[in-house]
N, CA and C atoms of all chains as a GROMACS GRO file, in nm:
protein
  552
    1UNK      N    1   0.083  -0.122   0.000
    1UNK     CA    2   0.000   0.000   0.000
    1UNK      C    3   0.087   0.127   0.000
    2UNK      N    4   0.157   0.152   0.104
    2UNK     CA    5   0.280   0.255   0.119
    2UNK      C    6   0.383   0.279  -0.009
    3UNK      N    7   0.412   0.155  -0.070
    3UNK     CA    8   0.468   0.110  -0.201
    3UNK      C    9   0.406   0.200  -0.278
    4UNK      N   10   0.309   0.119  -0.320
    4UNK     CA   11   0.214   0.159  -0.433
    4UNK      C   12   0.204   0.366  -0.439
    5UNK      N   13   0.192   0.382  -0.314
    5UNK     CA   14   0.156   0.526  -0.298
    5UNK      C   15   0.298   0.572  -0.316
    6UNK      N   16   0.410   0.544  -0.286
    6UNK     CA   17   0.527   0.633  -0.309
    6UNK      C   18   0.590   0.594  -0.491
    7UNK      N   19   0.529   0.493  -0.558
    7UNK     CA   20   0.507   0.480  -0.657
    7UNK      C   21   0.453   0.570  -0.744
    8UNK      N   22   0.315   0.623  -0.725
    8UNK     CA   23   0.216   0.753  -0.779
    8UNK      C   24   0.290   0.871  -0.750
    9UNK      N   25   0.374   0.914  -0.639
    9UNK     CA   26   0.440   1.005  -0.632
    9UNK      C   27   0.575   1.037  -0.724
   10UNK      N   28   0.591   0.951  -0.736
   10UNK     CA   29   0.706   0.927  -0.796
   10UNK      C   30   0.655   1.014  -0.983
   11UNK      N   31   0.565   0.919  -1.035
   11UNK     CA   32   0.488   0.929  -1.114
   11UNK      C   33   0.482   1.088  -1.174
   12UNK      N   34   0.427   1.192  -1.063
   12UNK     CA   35   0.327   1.287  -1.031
   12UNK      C   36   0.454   1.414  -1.118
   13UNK      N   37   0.622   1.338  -1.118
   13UNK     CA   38   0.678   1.466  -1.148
   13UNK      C   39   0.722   1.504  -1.342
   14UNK      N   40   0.740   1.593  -1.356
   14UNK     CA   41   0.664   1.634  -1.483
   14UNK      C   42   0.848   1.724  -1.511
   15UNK      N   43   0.878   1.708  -1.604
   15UNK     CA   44   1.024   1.817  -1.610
   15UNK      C   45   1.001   1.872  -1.744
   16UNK      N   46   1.064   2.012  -1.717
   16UNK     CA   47   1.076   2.092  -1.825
   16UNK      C   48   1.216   2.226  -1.824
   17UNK      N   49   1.227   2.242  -1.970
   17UNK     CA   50   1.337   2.283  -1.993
   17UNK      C   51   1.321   2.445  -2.016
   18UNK      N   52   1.358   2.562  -1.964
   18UNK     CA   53   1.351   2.673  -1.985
   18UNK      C   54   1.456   2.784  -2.050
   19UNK      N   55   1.426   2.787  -2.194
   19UNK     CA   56   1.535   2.895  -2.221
   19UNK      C   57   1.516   3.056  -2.267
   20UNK      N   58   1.591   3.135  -2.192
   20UNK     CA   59   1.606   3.254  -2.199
   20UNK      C   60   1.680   3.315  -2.311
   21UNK      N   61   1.634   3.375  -2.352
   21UNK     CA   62   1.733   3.454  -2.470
   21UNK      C   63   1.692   3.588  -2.456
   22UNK      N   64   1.833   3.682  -2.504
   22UNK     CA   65   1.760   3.846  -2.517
   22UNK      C   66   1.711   3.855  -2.696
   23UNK      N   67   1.624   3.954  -2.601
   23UNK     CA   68   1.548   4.034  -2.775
   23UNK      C   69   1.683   3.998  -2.895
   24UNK      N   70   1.624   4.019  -2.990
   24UNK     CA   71   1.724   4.017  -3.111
   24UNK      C   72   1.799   4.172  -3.173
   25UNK      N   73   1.719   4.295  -3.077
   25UNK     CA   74   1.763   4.414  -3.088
   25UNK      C   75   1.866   4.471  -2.925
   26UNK      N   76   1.846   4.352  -2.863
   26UNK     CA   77   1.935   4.380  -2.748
   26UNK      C   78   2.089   4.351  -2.724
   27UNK      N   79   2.158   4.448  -2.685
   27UNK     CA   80   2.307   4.441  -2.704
   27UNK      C   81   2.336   4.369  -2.607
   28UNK      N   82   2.449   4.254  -2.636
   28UNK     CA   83   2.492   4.164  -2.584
   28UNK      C   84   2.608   4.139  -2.502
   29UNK      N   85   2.678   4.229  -2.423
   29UNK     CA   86   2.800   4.255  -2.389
   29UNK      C   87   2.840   4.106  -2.374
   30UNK      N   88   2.827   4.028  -2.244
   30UNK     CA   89   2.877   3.911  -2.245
   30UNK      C   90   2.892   3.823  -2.367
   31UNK      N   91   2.802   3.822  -2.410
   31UNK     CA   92   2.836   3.723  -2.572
   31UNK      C   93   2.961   3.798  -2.621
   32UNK      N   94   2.942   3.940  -2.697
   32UNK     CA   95   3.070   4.030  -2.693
   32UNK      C   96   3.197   3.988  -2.645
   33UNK      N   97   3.178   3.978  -2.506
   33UNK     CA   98   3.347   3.978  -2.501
   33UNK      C   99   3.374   3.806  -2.542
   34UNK      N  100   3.264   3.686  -2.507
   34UNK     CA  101   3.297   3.563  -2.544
   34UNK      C  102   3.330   3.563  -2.709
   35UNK      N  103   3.234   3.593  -2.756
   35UNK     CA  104   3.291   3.583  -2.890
   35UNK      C  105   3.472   3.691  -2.926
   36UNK      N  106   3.457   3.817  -2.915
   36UNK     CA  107   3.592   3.848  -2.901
   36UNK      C  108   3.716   3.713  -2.821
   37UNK      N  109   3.691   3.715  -2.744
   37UNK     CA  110   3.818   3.614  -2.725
   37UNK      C  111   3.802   3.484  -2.757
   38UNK      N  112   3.696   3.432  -2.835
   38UNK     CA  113   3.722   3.306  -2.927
   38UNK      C  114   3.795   3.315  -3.046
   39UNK      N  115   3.758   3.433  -3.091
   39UNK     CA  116   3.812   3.534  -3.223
   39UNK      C  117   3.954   3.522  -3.205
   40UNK      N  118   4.007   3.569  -3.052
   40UNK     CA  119   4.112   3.549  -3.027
   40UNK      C  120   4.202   3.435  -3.040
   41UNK      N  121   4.111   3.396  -2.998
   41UNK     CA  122   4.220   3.240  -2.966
   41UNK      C  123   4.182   3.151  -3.103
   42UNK      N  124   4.177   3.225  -3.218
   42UNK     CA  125   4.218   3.182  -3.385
   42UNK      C  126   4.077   3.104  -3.443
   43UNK      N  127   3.939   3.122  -3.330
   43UNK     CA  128   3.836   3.092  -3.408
   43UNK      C  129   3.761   3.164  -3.531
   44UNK      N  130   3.840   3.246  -3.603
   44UNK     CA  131   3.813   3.256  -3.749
   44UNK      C  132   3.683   3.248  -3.788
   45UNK      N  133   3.595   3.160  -3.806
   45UNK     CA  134   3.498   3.169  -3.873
   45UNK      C  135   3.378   3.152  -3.784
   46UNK      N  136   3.430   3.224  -3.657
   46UNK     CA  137   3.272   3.234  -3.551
   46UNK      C  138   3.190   3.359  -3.608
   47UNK      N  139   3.108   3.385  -3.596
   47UNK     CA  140   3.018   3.493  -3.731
   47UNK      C  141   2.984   3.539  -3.562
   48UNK      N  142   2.867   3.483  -3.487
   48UNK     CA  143   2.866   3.548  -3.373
   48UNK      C  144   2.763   3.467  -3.271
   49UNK      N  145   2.777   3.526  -3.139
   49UNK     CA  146   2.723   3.421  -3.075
   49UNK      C  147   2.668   3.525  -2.939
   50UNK      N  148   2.547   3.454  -2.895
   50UNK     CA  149   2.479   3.536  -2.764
   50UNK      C  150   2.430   3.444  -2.687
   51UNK      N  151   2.467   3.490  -2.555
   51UNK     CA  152   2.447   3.391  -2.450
   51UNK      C  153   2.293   3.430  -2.375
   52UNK      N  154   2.271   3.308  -2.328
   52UNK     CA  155   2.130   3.338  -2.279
   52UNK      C  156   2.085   3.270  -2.134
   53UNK      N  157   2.019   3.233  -2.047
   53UNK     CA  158   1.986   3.158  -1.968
   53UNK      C  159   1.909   3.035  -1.961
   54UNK      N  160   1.953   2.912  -1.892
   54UNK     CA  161   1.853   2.804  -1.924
   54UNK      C  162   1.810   2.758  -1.763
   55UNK      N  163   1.726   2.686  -1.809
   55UNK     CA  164   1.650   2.675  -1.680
   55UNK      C  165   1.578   2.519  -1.666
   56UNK      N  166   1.596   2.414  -1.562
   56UNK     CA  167   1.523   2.257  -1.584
   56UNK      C  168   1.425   2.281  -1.470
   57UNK      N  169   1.367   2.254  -1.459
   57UNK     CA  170   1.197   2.224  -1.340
   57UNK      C  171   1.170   2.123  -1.324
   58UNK      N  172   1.180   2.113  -1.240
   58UNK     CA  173   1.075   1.978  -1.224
   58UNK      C  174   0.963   2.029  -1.126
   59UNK      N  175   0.842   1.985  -1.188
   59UNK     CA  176   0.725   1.996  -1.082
   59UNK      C  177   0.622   1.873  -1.026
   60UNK      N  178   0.540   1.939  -0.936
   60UNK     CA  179   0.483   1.797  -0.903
   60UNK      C  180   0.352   1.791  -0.972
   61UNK      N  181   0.312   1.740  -1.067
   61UNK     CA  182   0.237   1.783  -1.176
   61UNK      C  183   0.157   1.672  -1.219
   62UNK      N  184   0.036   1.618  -1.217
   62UNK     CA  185   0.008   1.514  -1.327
   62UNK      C  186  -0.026   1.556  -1.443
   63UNK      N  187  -0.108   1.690  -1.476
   63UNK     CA  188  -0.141   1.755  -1.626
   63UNK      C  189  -0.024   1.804  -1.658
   64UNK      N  190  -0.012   1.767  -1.797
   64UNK     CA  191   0.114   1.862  -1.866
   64UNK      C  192   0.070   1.999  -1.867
   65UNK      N  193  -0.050   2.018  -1.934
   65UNK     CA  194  -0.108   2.139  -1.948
   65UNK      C  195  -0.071   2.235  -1.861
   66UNK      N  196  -0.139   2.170  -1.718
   66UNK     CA  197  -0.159   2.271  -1.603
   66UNK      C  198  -0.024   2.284  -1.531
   67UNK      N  199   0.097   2.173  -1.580
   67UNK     CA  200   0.215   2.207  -1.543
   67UNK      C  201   0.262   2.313  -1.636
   68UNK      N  202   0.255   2.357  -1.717
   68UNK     CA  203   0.298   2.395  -1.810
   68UNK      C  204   0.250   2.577  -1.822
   69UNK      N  205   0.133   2.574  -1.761
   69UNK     CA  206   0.065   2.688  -1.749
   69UNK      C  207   0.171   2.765  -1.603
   70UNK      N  208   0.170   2.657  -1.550
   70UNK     CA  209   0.246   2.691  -1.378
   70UNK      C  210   0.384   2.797  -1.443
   71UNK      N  211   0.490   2.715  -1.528
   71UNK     CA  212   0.596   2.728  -1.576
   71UNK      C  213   0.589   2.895  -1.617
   72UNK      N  214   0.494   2.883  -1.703
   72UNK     CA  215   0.473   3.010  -1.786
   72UNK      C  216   0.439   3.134  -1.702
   73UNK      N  217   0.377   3.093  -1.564
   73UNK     CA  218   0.343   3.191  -1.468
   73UNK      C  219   0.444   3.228  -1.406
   74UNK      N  220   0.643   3.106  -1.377
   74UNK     CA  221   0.734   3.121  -1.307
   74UNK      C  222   0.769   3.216  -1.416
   75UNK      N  223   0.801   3.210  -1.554
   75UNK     CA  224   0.900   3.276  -1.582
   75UNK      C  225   0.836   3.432  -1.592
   76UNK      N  226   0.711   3.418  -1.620
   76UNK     CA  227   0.648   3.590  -1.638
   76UNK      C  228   0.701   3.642  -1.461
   77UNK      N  229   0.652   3.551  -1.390
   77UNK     CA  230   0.687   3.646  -1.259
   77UNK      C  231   0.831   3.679  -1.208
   78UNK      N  232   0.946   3.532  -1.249
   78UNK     CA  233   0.990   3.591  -1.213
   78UNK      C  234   1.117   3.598  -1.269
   79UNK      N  235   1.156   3.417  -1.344
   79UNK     CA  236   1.301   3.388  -1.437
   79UNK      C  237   1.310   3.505  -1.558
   80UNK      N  238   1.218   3.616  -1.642
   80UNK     CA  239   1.231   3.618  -1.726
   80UNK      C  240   1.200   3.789  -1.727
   81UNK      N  241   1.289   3.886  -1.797
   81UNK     CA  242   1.230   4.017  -1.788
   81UNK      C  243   1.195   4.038  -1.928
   82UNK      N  244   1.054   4.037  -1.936
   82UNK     CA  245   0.950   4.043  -2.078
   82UNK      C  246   1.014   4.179  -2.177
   83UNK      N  247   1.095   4.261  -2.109
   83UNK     CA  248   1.103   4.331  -2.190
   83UNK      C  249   1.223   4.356  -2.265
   84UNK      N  250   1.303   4.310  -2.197
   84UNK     CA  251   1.425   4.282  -2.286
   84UNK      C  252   1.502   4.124  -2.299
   85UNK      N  253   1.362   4.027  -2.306
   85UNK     CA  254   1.393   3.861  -2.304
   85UNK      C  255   1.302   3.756  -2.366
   86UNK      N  256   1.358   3.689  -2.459
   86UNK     CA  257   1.205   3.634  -2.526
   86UNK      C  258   1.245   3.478  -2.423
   87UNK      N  259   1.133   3.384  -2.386
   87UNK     CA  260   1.177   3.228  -2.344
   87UNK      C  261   1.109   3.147  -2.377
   88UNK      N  262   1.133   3.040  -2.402
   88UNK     CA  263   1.090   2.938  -2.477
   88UNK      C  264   1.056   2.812  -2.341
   89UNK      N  265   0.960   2.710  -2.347
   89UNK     CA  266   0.924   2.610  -2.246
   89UNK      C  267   0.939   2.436  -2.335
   90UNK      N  268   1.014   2.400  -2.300
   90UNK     CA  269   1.045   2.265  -2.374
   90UNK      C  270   0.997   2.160  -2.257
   91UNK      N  271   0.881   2.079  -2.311
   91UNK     CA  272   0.885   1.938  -2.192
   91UNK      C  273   1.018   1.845  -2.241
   92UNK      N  274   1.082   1.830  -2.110
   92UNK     CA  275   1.153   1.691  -2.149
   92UNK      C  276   1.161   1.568  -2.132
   93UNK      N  277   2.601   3.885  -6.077
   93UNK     CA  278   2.712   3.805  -6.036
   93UNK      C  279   2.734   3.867  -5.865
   94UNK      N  280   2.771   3.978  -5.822
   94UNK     CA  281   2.795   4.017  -5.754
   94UNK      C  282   2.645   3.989  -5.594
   95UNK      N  283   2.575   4.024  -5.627
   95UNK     CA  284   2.431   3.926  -5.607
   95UNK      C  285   2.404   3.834  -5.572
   96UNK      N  286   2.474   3.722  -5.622
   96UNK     CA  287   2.499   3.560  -5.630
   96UNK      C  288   2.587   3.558  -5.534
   97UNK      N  289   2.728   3.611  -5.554
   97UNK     CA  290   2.776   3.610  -5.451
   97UNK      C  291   2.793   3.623  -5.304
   98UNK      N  292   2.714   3.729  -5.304
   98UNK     CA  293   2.636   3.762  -5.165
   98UNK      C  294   2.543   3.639  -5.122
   99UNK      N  295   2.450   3.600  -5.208
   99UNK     CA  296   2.375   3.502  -5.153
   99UNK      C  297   2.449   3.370  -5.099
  100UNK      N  298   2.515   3.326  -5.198
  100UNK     CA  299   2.610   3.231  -5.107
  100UNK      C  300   2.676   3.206  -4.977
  101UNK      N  301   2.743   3.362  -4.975
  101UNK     CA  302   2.786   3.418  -4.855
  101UNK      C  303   2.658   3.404  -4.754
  102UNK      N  304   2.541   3.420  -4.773
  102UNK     CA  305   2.431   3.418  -4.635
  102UNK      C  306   2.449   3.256  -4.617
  103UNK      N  307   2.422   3.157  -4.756
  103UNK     CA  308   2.404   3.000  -4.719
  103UNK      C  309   2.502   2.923  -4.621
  104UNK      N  310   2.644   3.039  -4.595
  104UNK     CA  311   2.715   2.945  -4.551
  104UNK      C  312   2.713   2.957  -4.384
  105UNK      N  313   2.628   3.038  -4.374
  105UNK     CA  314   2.587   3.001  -4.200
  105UNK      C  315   2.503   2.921  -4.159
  106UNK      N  316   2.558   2.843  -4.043
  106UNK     CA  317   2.527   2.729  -3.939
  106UNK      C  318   2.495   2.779  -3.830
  107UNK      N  319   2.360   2.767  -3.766
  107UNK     CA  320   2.329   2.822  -3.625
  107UNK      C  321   2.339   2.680  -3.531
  108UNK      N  322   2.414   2.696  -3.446
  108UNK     CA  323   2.398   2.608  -3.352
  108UNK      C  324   2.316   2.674  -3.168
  109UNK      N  325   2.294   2.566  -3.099
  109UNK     CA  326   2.270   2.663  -2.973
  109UNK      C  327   2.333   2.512  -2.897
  110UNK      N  328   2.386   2.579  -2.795
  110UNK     CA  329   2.485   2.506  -2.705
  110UNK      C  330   2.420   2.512  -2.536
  111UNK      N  331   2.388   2.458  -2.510
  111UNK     CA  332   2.303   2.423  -2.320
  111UNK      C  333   2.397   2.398  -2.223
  112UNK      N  334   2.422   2.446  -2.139
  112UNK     CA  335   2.560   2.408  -2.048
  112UNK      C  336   2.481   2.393  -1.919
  113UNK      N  337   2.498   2.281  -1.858
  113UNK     CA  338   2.443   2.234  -1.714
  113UNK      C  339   2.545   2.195  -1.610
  114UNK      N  340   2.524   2.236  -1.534
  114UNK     CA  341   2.612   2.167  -1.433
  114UNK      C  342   2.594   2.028  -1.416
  115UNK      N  343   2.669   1.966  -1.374
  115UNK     CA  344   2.657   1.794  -1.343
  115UNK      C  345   2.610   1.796  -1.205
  116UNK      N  346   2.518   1.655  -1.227
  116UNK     CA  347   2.425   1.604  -1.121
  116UNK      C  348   2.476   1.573  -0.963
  117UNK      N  349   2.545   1.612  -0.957
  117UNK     CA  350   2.616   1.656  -0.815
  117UNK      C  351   2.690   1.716  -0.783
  118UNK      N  352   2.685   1.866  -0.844
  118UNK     CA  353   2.723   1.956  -0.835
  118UNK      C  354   2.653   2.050  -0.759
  119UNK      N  355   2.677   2.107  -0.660
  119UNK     CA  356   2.586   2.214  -0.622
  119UNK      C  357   2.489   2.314  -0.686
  120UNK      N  358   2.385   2.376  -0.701
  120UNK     CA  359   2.361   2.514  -0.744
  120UNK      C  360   2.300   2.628  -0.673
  121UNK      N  361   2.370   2.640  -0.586
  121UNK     CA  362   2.299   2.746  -0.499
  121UNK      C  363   2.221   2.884  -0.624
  122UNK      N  364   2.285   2.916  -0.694
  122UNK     CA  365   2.169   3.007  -0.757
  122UNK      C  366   2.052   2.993  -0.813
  123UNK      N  367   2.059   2.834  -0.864
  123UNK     CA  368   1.906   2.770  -0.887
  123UNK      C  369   1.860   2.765  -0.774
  124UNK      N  370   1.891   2.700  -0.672
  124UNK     CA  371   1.850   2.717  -0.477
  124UNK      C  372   1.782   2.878  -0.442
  125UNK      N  373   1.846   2.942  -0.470
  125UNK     CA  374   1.758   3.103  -0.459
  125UNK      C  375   1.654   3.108  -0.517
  126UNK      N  376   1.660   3.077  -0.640
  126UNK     CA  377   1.571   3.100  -0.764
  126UNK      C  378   1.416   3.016  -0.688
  127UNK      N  379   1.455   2.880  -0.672
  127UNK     CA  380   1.358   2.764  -0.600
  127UNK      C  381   1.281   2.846  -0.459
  128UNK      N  382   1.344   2.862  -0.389
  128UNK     CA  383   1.322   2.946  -0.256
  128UNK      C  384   1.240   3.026  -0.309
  129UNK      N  385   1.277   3.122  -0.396
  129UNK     CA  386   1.180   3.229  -0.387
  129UNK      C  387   1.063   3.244  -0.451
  130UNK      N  388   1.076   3.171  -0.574
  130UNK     CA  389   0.949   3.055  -0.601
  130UNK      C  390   0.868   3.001  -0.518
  131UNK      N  391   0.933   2.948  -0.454
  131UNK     CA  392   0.804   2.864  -0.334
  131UNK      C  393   0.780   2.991  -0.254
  132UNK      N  394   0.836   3.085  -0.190
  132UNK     CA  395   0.740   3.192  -0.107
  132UNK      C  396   0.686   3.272  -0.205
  133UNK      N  397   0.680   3.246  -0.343
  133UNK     CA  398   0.565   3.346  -0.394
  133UNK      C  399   0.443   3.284  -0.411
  134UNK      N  400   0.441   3.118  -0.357
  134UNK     CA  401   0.323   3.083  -0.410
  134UNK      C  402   0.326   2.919  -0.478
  135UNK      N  403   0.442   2.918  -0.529
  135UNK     CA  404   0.442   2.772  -0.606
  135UNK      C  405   0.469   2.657  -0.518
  136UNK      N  406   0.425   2.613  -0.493
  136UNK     CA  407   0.458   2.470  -0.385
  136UNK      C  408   0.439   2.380  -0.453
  137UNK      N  409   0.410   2.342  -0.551
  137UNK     CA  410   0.507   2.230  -0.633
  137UNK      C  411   0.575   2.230  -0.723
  138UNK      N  412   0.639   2.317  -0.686
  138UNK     CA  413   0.795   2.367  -0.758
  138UNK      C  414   0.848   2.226  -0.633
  139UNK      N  415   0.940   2.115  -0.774
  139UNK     CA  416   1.004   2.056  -0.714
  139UNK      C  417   1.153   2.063  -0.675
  140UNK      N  418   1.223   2.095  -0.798
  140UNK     CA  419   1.334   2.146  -0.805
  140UNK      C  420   1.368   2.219  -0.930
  141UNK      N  421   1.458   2.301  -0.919
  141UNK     CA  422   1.502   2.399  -1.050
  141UNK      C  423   1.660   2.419  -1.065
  142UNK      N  424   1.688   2.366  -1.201
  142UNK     CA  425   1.856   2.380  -1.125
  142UNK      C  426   1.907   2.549  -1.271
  143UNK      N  427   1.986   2.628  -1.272
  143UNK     CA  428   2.006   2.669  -1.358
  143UNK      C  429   2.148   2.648  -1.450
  144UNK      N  430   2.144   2.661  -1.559
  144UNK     CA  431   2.248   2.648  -1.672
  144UNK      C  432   2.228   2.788  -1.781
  145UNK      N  433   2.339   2.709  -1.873
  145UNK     CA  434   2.377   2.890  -1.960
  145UNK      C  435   2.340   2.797  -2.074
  146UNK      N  436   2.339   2.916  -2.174
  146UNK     CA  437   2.258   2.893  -2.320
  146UNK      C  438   2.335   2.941  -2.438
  147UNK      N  439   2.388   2.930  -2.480
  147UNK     CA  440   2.476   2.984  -2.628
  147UNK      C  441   2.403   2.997  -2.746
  148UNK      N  442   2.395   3.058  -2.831
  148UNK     CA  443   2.353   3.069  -2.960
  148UNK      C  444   2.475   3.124  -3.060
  149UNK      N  445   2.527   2.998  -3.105
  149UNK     CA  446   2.636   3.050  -3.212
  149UNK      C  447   2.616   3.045  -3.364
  150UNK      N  448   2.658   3.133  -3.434
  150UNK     CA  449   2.631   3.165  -3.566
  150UNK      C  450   2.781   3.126  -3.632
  151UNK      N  451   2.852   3.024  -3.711
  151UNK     CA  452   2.958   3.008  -3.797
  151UNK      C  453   2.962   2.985  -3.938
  152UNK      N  454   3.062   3.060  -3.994
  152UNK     CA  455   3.074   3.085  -4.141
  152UNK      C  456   3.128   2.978  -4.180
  153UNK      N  457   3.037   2.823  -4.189
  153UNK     CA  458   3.088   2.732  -4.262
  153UNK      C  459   2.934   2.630  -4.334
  154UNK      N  460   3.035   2.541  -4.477
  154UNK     CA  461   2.923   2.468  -4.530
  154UNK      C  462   2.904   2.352  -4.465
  155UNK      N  463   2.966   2.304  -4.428
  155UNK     CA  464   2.986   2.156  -4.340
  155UNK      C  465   2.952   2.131  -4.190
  156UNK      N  466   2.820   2.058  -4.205
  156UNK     CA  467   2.756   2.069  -4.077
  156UNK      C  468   2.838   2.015  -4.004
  157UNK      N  469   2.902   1.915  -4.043
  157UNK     CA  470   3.006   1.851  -3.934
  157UNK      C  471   3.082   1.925  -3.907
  158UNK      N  472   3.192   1.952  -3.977
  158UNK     CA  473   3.308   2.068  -3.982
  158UNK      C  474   3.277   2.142  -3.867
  159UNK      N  475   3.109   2.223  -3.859
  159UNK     CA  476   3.070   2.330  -3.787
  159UNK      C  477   3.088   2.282  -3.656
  160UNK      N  478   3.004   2.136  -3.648
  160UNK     CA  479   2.962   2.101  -3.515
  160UNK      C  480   3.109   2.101  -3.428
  161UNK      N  481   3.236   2.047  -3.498
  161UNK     CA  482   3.349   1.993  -3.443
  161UNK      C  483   3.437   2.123  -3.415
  162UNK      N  484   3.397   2.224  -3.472
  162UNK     CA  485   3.464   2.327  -3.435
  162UNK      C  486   3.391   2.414  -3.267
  163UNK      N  487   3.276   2.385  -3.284
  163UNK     CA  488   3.171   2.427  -3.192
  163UNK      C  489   3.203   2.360  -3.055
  164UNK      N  490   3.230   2.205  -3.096
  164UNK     CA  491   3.269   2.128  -2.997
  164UNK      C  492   3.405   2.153  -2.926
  165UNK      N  493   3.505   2.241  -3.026
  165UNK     CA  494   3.647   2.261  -2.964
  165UNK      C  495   3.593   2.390  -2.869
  166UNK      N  496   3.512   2.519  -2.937
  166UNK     CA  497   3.479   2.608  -2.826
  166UNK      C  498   3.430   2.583  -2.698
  167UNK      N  499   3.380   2.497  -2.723
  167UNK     CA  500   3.308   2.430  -2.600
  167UNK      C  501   3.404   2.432  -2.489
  168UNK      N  502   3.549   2.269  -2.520
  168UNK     CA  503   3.613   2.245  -2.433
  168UNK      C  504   3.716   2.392  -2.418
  169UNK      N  505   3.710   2.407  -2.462
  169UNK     CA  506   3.848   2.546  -2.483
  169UNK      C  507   3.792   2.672  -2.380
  170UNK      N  508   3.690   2.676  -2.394
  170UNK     CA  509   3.649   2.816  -2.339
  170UNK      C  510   3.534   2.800  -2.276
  171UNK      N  511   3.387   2.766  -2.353
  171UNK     CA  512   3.246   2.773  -2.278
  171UNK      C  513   3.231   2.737  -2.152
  172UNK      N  514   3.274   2.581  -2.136
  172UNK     CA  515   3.243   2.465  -2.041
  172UNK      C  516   3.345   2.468  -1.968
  173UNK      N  517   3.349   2.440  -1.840
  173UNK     CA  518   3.439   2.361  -1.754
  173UNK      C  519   3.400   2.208  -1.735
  174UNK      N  520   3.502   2.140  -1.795
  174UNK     CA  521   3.437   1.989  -1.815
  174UNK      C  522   3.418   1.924  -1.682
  175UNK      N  523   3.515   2.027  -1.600
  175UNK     CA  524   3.520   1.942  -1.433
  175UNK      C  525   3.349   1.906  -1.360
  176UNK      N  526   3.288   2.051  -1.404
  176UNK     CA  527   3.217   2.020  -1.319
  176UNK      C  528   3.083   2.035  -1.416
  177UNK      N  529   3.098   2.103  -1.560
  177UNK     CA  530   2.988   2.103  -1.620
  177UNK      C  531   2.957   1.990  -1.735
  178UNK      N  532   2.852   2.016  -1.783
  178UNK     CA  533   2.786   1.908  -1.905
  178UNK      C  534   2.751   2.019  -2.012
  179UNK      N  535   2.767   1.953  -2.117
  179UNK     CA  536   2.723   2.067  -2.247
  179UNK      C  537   2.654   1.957  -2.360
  180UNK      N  538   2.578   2.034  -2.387
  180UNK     CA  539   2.499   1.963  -2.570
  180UNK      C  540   2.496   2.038  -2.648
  181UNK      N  541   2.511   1.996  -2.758
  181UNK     CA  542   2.540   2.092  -2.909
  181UNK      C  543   2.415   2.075  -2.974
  182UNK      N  544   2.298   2.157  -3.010
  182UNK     CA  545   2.196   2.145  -3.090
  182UNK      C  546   2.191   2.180  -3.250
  183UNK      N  547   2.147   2.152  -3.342
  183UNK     CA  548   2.174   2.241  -3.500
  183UNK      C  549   2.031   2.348  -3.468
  184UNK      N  550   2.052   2.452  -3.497
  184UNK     CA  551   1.902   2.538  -3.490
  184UNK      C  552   1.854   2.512  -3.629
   0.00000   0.00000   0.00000
């Protein structure tokens, strides 16, 4: 019985993948200096590159949906600043 | 002619995006903040959240392989610390 129930729990968790990126009109200092010193160190044909934030969750969830809705409520409130960040929600 | 040329020049970019995680027993106290303050705004089944970095690289080559293996040297060379992190190479 105890089994069975820490079984369903087990079950109940739901993971997802969160990535941050800035706008495509937003200046990128950190990418900047990474790409400059790849440049450096004789990577030649890096065109360019911008770094962003990622993010894994796990929740305790049986609907994807309503996990998924949850997610979208973390990053508006709080992983993500809407105005200079677009993010994307990947189940994995 | 001049036209043509240019267009070529756009075909020969490769977007990759690169995910960098820390390894599974590694600490993350800044995902730990992130979690914390999540749960006092409200989310209580927030199970866990760990955070990682996100790359988006753009390279001036035709050869998806070529690209990937060069992507893969930035990686160890500079992005990643293999000690304690994990990385995946995606094609966008």
């Amino acid at each position: 019985m105890e089994k069975q129930f820490r079984l369903n729990l087990k079950k109940n968790k739901l993971k997802f993948s969160v990535t941050v990126t800035l706008k495509k009109d937003v200046l990128d200092p950190q990418g900047k200096v990474v790409q400059n010193t790849l440049v450096n160190m004789g990577m030649s044909n890096l065109k360019n590159i911008r770094q962003g934030k990622h993010f894994e969750i796990e929740v305790d969830e049986n609907d994807t949906e309503v996990a998924q809705k949850k997610i979208d409520e973390m990053c508006k409130k709080l992983l993500v600043n809407l105005i200079i960040e677009d993010y994307k929600i990947n189940k994995i």
